[in-house]
PLY file of the C-alpha trace (Angstrom):
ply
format ascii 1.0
element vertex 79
property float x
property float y
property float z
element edge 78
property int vertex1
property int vertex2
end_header
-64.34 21.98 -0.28
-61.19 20.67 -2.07
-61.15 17.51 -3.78
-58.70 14.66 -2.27
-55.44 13.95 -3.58
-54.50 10.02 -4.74
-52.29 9.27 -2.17
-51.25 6.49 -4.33
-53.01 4.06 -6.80
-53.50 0.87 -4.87
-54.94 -0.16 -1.23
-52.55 0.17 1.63
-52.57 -3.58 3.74
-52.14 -3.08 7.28
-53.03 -5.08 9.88
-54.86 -3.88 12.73
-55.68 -4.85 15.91
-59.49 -5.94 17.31
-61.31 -3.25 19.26
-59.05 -0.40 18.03
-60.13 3.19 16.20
-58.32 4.20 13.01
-58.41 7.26 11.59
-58.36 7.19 7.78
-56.98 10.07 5.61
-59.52 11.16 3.38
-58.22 13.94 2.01
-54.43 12.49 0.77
-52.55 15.05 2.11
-51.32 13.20 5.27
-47.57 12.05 6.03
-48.53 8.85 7.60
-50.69 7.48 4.64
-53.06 5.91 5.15
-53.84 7.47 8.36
-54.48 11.06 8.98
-52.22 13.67 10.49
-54.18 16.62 10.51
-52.61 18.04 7.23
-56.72 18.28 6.64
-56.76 21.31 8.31
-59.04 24.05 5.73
-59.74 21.42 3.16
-63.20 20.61 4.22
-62.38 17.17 4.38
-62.33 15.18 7.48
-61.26 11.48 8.17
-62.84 8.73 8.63
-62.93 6.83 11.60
-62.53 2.47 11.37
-62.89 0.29 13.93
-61.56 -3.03 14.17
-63.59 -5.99 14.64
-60.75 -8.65 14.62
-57.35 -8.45 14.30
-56.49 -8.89 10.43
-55.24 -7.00 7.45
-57.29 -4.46 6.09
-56.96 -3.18 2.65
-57.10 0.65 3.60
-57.90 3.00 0.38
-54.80 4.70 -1.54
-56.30 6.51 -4.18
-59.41 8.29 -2.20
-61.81 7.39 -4.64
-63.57 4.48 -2.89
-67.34 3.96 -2.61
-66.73 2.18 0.80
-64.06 4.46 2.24
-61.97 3.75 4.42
-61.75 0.21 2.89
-61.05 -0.57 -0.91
-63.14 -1.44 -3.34
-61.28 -1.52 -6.67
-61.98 2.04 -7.66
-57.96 2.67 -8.42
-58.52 0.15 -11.44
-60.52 2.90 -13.20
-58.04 5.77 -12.36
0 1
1 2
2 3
3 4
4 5
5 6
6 7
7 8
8 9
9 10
10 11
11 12
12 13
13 14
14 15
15 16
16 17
17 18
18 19
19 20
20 21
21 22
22 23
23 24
24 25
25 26
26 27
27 28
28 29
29 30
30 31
31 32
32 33
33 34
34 35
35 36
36 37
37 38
38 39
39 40
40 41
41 42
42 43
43 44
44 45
45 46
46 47
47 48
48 49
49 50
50 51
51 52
52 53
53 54
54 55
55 56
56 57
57 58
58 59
59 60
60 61
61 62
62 63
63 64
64 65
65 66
66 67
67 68
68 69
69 70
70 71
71 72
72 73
73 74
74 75
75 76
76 77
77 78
């Protein structure tokens, strides 16, 4: 398994939309941060799915080193 790559060192805020599946990059490697792409492809890493309860902004992970992935938690403070 490779290790993820810091897509970059704070959450990304998007807003999504109630009822709807998100696909979260886990592995950092994907053009369309902070969702995947498929660039996971032989990396062992696979994303994680989110689905929206309500429609707000969610603070989606950056730097892949989250406890509660896909959401932030603060862990880019300690990178």
């Amino acid at each position: 398994m490779t290790d993820p790559i810091p897509a970059q060192k704070e959450p990304y805020i998007v807003p999504v939309e109630a009822g709807k599946k998100y696909f979260w990059c886990a592995c950092g490697r994907s053009q369309k941060q902070p969702f995947c792409d498929g660039s996971h492809s032989g990396t062992g890493i696979t994303p994680v799915m989110y689905e929206a309860t309500a429609a707000k902004n969610v603070f989606f992970c950056g730097c892949k080193a989250s406890a509660r992935q896909p959401l932030c938690d603060g862990s880019h403070n300690k990178l």
